[in-house]
MARDREN-591378 format. One record per residue: x, y, z of N, C-alpha, C in turn. Coordinates in Angstrom, 3 decimals. Layout:
! MARDREN-591378
(atom (X,Y,Z),(X,Y,Z),(X,Y,Z));
...
This chain:
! MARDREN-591378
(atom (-62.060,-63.122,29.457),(-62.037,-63.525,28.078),(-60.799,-64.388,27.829));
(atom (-61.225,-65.431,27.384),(-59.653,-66.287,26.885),(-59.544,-65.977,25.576));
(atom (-57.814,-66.440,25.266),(-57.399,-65.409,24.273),(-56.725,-67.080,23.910));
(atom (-56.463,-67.388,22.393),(-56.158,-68.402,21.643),(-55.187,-67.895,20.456));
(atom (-54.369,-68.815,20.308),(-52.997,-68.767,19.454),(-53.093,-69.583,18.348));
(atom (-53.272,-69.406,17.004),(-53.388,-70.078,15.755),(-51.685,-70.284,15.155));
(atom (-51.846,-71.623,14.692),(-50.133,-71.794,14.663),(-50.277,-72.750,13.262));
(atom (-50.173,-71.997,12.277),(-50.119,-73.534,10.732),(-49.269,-74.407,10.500));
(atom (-49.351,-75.726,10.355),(-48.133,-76.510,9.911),(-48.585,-77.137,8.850));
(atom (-48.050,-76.065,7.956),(-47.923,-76.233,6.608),(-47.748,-77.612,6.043));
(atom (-46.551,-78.294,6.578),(-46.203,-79.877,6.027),(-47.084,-80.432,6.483));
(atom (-47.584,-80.242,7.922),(-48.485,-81.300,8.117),(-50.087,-81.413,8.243));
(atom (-50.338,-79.983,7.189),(-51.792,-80.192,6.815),(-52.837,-79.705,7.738));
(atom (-52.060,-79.095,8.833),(-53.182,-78.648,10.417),(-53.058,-77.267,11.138));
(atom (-53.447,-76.693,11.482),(-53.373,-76.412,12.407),(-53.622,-76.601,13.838));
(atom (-52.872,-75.612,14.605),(-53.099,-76.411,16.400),(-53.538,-74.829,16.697));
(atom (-54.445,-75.043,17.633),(-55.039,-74.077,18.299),(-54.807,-74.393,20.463));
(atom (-53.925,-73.610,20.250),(-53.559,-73.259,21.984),(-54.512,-72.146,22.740));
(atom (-54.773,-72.622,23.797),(-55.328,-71.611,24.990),(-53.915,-70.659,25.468));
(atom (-54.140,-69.473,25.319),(-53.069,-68.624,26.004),(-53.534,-68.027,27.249));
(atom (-52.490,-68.270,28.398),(-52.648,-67.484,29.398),(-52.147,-66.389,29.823));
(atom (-53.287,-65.346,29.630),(-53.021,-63.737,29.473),(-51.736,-63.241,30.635));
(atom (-51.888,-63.581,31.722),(-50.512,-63.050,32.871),(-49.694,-63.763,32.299));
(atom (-49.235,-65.448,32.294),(-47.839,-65.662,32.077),(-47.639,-65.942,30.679));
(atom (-48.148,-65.890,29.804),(-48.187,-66.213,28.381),(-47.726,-67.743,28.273));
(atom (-48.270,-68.670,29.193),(-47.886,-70.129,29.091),(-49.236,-70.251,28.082));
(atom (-48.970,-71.633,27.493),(-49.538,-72.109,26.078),(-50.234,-73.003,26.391));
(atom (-51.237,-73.904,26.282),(-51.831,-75.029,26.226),(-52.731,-75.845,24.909));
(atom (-51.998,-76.627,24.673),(-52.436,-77.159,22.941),(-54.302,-77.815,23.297));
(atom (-55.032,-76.883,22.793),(-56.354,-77.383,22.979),(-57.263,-78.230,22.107));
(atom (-56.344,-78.576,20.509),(-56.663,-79.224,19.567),(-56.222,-78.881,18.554));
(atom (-56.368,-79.540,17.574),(-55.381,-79.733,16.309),(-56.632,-79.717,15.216));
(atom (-56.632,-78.901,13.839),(-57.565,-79.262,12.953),(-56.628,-79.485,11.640));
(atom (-57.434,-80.468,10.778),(-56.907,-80.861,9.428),(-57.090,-79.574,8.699));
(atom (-56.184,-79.141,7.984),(-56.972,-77.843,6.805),(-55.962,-78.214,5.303));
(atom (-56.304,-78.662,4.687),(-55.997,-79.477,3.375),(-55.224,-78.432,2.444));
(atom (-53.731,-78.656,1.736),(-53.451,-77.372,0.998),(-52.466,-77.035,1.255));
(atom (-51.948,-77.147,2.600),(-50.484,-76.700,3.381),(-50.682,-75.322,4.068));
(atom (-51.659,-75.413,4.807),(-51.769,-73.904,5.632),(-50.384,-73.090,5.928));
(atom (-50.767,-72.170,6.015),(-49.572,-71.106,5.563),(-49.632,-70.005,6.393));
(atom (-50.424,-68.573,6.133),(-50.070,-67.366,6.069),(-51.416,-67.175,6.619));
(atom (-51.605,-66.783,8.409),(-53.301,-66.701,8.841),(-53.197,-65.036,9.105));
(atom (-54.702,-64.789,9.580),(-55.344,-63.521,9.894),(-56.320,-63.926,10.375));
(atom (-56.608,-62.888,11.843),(-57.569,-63.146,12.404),(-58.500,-61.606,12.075));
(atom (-59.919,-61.292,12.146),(-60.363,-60.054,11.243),(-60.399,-59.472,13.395));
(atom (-60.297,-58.463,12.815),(-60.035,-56.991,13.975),(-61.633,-57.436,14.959));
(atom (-62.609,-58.464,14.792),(-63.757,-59.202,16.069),(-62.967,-59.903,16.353));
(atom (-62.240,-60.530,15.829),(-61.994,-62.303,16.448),(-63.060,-62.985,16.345));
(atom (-63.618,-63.294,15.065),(-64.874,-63.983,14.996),(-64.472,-64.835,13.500));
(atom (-63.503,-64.578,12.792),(-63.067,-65.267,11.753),(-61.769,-65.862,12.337));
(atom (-61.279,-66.530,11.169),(-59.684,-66.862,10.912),(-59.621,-67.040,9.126));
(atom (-58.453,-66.124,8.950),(-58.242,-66.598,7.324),(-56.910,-67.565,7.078));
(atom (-56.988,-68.275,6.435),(-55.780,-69.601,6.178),(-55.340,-69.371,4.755));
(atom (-54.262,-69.134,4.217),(-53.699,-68.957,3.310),(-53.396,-70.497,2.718));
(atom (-54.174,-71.494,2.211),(-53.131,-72.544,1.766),(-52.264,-72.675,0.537));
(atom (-51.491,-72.946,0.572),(-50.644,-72.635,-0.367),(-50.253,-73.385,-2.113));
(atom (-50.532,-74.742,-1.522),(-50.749,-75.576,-2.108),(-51.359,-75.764,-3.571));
(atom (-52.789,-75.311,-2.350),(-53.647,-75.428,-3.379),(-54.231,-73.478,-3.616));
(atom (-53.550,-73.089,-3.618),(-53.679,-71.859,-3.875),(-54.997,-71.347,-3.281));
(atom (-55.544,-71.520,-2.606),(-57.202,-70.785,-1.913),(-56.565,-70.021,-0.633));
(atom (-57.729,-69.305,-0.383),(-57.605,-69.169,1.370),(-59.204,-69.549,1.687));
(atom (-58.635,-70.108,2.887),(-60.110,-70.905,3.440),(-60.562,-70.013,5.130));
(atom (-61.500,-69.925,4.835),(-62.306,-68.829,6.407),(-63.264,-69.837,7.644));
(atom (-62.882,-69.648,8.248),(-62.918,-70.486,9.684),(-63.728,-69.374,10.794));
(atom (-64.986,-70.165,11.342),(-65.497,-68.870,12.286),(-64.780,-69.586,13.651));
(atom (-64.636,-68.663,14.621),(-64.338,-69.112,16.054),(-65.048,-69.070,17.017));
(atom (-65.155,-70.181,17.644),(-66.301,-70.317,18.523),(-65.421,-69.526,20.382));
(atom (-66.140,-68.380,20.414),(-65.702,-67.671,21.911),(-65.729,-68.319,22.852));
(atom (-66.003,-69.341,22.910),(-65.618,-69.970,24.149),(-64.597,-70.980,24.263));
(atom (-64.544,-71.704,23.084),(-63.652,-72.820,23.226),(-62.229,-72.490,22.284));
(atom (-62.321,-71.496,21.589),(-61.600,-70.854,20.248),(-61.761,-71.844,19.167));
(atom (-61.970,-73.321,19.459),(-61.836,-74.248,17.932),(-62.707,-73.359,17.025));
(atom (-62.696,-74.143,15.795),(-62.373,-73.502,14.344),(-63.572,-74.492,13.441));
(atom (-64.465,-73.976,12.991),(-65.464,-74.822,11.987),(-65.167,-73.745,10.813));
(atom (-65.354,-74.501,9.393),(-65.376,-73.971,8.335),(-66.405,-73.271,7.377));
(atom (-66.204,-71.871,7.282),(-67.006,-71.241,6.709),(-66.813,-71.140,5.224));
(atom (-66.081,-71.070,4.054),(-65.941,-71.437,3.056),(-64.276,-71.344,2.320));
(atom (-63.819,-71.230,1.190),(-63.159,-70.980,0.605),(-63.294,-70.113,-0.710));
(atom (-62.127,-69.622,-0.982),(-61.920,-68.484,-2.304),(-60.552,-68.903,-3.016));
(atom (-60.496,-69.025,-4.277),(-59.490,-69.324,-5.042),(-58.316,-68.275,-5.121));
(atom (-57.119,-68.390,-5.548),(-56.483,-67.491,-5.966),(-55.194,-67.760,-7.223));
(atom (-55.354,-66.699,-7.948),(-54.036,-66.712,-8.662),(-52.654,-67.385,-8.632));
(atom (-52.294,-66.830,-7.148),(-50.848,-67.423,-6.794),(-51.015,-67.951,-5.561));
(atom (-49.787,-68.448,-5.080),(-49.558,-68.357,-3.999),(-49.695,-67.541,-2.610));
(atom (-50.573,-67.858,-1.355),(-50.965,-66.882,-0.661),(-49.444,-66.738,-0.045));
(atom (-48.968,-65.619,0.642),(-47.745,-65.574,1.294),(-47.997,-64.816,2.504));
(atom (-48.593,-63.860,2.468),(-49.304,-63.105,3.514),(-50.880,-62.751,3.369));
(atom (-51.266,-63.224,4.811),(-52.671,-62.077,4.806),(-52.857,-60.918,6.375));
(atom (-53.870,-60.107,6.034),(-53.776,-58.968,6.578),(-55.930,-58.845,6.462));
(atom (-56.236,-58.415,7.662),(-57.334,-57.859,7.487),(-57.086,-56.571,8.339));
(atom (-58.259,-55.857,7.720),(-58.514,-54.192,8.227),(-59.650,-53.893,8.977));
């Protein structure tokens, strides 16, 4: 099973999604996605079949399914919020 590293850059609107290698924990950048808002504060849900993105910006968090083989990231929808996301957490 390959195992993938979600990393937000907030200023620059993306995230990068790395291949991790389970023995030496070396990194490999496997692609970069736009996510609009200033990504922020992620969670992956206890499958590894989502990703949640906190953007900050624009105050939503936006849900991303992951594809098991390659880990990239297609978009499953968004939800508004009150404030600012700062942390998320799934159970």
């Amino acid at each position: 099973m390959a195992y993938y590293l979600y990393v937000s850059r907030q200023d620059d609107d993306k995230i990068s999604i790395f291949q991790m290698d389970a023995a030496s924990g070396r990194l490999d950048l496997q692609n970069e996605m736009a996510v609009a808002g200033g990504p922020a504060a992620m969670a992956v849900d206890p499958q590894r079949r989502f990703l949640y993105v906190g953007c900050r910006s624009i105050r939503e968090i936006s849900s991303f399914r992951i594809d098991q083989n390659s880990g990239g990231l297609s978009y499953a929808g968004t939800a508004p919020l009150e404030g600012e996301p700062v942390f998320l957490a799934t159970d």
